[in-house]
N, C-alpha and C positions, 0 to 999 in steps of 0.2 A: 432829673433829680428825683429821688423817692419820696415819695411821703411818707414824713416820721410823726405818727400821733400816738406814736406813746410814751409816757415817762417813767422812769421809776425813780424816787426818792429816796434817800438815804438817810436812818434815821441813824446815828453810831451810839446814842444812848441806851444804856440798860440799869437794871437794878443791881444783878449781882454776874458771874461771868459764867456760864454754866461750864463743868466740866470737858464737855467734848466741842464746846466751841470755839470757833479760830476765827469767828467773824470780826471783823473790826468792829469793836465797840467799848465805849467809857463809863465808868459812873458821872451821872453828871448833879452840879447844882444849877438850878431854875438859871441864873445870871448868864451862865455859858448857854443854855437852851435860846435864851433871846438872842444871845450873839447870835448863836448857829443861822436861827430860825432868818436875822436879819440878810445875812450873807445868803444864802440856800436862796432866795425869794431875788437876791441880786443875781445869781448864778442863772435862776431859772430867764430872765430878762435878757442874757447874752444871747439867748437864743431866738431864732424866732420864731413869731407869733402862729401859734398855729393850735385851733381847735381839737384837744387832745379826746381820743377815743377812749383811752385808757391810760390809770393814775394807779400806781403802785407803791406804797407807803411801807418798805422791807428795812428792817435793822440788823443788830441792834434789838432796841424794843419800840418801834412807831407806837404803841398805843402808851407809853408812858407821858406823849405829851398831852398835857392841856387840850382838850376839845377848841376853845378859843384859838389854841396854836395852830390844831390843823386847820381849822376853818381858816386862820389867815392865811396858810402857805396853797389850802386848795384857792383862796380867790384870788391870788396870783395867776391861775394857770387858767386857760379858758376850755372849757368843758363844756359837753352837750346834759341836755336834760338824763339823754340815755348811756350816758359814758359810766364804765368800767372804775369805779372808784373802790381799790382793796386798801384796808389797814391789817398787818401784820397783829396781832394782839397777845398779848399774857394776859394767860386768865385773873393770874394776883394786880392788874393795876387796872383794873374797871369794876365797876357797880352800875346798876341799874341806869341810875341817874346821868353819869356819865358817857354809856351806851345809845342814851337818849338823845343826847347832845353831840356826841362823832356823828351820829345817823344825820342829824339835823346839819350839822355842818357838813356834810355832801358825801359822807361815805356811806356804799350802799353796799358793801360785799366787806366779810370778815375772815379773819385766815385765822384761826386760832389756834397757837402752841397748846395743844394736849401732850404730846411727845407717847405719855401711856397712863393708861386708866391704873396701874397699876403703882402703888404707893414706895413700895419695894424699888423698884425702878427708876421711879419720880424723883426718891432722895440718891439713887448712886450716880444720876443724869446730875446731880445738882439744881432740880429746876426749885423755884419757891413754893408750886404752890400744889396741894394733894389732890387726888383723882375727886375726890367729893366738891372741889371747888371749880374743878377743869368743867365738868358737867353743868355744877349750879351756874357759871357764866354763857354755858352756852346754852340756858334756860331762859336767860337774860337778857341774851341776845334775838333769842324769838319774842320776849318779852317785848323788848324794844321798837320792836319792828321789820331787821333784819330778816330777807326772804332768802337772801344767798350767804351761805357760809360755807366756808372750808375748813376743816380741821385738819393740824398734822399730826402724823404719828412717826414712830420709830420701832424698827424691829432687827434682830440680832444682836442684841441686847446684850450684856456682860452676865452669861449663865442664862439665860432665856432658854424656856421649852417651850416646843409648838405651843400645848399646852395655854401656857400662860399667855402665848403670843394669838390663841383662839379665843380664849376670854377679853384681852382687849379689842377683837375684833366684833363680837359680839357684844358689846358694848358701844361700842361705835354707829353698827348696823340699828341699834335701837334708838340712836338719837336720830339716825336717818341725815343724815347731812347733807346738800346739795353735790358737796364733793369733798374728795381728802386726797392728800400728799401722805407717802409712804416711803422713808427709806431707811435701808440699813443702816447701819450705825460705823462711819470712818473715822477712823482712828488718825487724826489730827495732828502732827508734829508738833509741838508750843501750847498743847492742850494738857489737863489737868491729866485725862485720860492717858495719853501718850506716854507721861511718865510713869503712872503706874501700867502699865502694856510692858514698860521696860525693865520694871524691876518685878517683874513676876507676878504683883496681886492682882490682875486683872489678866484675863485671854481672848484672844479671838474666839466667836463663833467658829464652830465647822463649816465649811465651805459645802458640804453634803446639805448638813444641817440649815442652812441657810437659803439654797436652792429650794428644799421642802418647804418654811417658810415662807418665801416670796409664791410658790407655786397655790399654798395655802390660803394667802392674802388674794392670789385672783381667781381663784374658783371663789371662793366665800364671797366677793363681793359682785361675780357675776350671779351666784344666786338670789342676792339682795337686790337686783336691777342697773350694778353700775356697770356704766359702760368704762372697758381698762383704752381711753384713748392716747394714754402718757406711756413712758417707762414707768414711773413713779407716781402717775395722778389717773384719780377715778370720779367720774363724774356722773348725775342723773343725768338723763337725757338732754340735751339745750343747754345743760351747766358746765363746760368746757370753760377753764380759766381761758378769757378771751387775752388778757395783756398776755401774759405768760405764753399761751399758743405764736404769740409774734417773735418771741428769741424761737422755737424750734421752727418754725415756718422763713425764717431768717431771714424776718424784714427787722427795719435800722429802726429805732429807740433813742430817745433821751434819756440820758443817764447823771441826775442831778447830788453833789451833796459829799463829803467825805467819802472818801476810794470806791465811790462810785463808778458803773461799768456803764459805757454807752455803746450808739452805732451809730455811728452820724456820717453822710456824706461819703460811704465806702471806707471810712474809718471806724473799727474797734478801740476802744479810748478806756483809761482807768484814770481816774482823778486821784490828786493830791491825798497824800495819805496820813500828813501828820497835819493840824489845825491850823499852825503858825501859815504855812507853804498854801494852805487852801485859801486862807482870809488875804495873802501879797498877793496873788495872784488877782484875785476880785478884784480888790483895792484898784490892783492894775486896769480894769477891766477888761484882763483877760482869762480866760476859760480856764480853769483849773486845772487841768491836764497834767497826770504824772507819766503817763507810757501812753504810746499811742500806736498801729498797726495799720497800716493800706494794706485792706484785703483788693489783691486785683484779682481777675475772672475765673483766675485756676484756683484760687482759695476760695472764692465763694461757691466754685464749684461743689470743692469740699464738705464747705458746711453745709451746702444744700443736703450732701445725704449725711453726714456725723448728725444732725440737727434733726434732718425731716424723717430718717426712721425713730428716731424716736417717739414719734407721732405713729400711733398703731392702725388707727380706723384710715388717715390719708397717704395713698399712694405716693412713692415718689418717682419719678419719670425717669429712667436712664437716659444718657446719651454719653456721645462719642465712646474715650476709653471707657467708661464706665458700665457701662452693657455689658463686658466679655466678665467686669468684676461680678455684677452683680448676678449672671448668670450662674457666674462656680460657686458663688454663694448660695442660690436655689439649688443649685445641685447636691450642695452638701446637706440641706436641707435647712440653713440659715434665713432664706429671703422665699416668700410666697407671692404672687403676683393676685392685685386685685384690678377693680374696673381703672384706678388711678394710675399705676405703675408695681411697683415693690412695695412691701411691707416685711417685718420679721415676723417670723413663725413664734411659735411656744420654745421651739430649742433655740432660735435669735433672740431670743428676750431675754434668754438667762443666761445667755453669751454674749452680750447686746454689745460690751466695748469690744471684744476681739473681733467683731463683724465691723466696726466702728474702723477698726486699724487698718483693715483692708482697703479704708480708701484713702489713709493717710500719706 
């Protein structure tokens, strides 16, 4: 059996619903957060006990609860001194003080929604809170203590020019981060965005357009020292999100909390997705489970490369059929080989899913 030592929580609460968001998540009041918090802490018990390497706190918005709240749901889980503890964060629902107290209650690594330094942006995104506040939290956050942070951002924007899209880059590069997340901007079905996408006030990006962007985000951040070892994530040296490298590495996960995603036991699992269906389940003491998938050997095979090119600096090893794909794909110039196995080139990166289908 594998060993699964990582979890990721789910927080489905937010403040407001941003426009290009499809995530599952609720306004909530404090009464339903204790519910939650009480069930989540039962869910995480179904499981067993095992020494978690890495704690993932993804919404929603994780950082709207209570510091007290997290500190309870992390002393549920048992943890090393040196485990991987990230809180998802908005910059609008922490201060100083706060910052001080998530730290103390066991989180050591911050992922902060910046989306874009740009104000323009900030309100057609619908996010709450202005570039001048995005920065002053993540001031706060060194403030605090915090030595690992990641910020996210978004590019391709609704009317974005390099331009503006090099200004928040450069911006970014000044705060120096351990690492950031970077992606373009999808246009969501059931999103705020989607509708206007349909009735004309809003357009995609160029897809020209857009390729020079992305190509722009990684030259600029290899000249600032990061290493591009994601599709989408850049890290200093050593600052490789460790949880998050275990989905593309496609080792199995616990997956706790409202439509939660796990891997448990050679199963891909989605939990219950409406609250009523999540809390019968527990009740029952049983696992909340709304879809579930047995990956057998010829699908993990799969994910082995859909998953592990994604991963740029590690090789992934062909075998059997797989070799003759991976081969026509070097030849077209898609796949470069290093000491590890395969990797994508510069032209696989920015063709990264039609490389992806070939092994589908």
């Amino acid at each position: 059996m594998a060993v699964v030592n990582g979890i990721y929580i789910h927080i489905p609460f937010c403040m407001n619903k941003c426009n290009y968001c499809d995530f599952l998540s609720f306004k909530s009041k404090k009464s339903e957060r204790d519910k939650y918090i009480q069930y989540l802490i039962k869910e995480i018990e179904l499981y067993p006990t095992v020494e978690y390497s890495t704690v993932y706190f993804g919404g929603g918005t994780p950082s709207i609860l209570e510091p007290c709240e997290i500190k309870k749901i992390i002393r549920s889980i048992d943890i090393s001194i040196d485990s991987e503890v990230t809180l998802e964060t908005n910059p609008k629902t922490v201060d100083l003080q706060k910052l001080k107290e998530i730290k103390k209650a066991g989180v050591n690594r911050l992922s902060i929604g910046i989306q874009s330094f740009n104000d323009k942006f900030l309100n057609i995104l619908g996010r709450m809170h202005n570039s001048q506040e995005g920065v002053e939290v993540y001031h706060l956050a060194r403030e605090a203590g915090f030595r690992n942070i990641s910020l996210d951002l978004m590019f391709s924007l609704p009317n974005q020019t390099l331009e503006e899209l090099k200004e928040d880059l450069n911006k970014l590069f000044e705060l120096r981060p351990e690492h950031f997340s970077i992606y373009s901007l999808i246009w969501e079905e059931g999103t705020n965005f989607f509708e206007k996408l349909k009735k004309g006030e809003l357009k995609e990006t160029d897809n020209d357009l857009e390729a020079s962007m992305y190509e722009l985000i990684i030259e600029m951040a290899k000249e600032h020292g990061y290493i591009h070892y994601e599709i989408s994530n850049f890290a200093l040296p050593g600052k490789e999100a460790i949880h998050n490298s275990k989905y593309w590495e496609n080792e199995e996960y616990v997956g706790v909390g409202l439509g939660a995603s796990g891997y448990c036991d050679g199963i891909r699992y989605k939990n219950q997705v409406k609250f009523k269906d999540y809390y019968d389940n527990i009740d029952n003491e049983e696992k909340p489970i709304f879809e579930s998938e047995i990956i057998d050997e010829s699908e993990k095979e799969i994910y082995k490369y859909i998953l592990g090119l994604r991963l740029l600096t590690k090789g992934v090893k062909a075998e059997g059929k797989y070799i003759k794909v991976c081969e026509s794909l070097m030849k077209k110039g898609f796949l470069e080989k290093n000491k590890d196995g395969y990797i994508l080139t510069s032209k696989g990166i920015l063709l990264a899913n039609d490389v992806f289908d070939e092994f589908v």
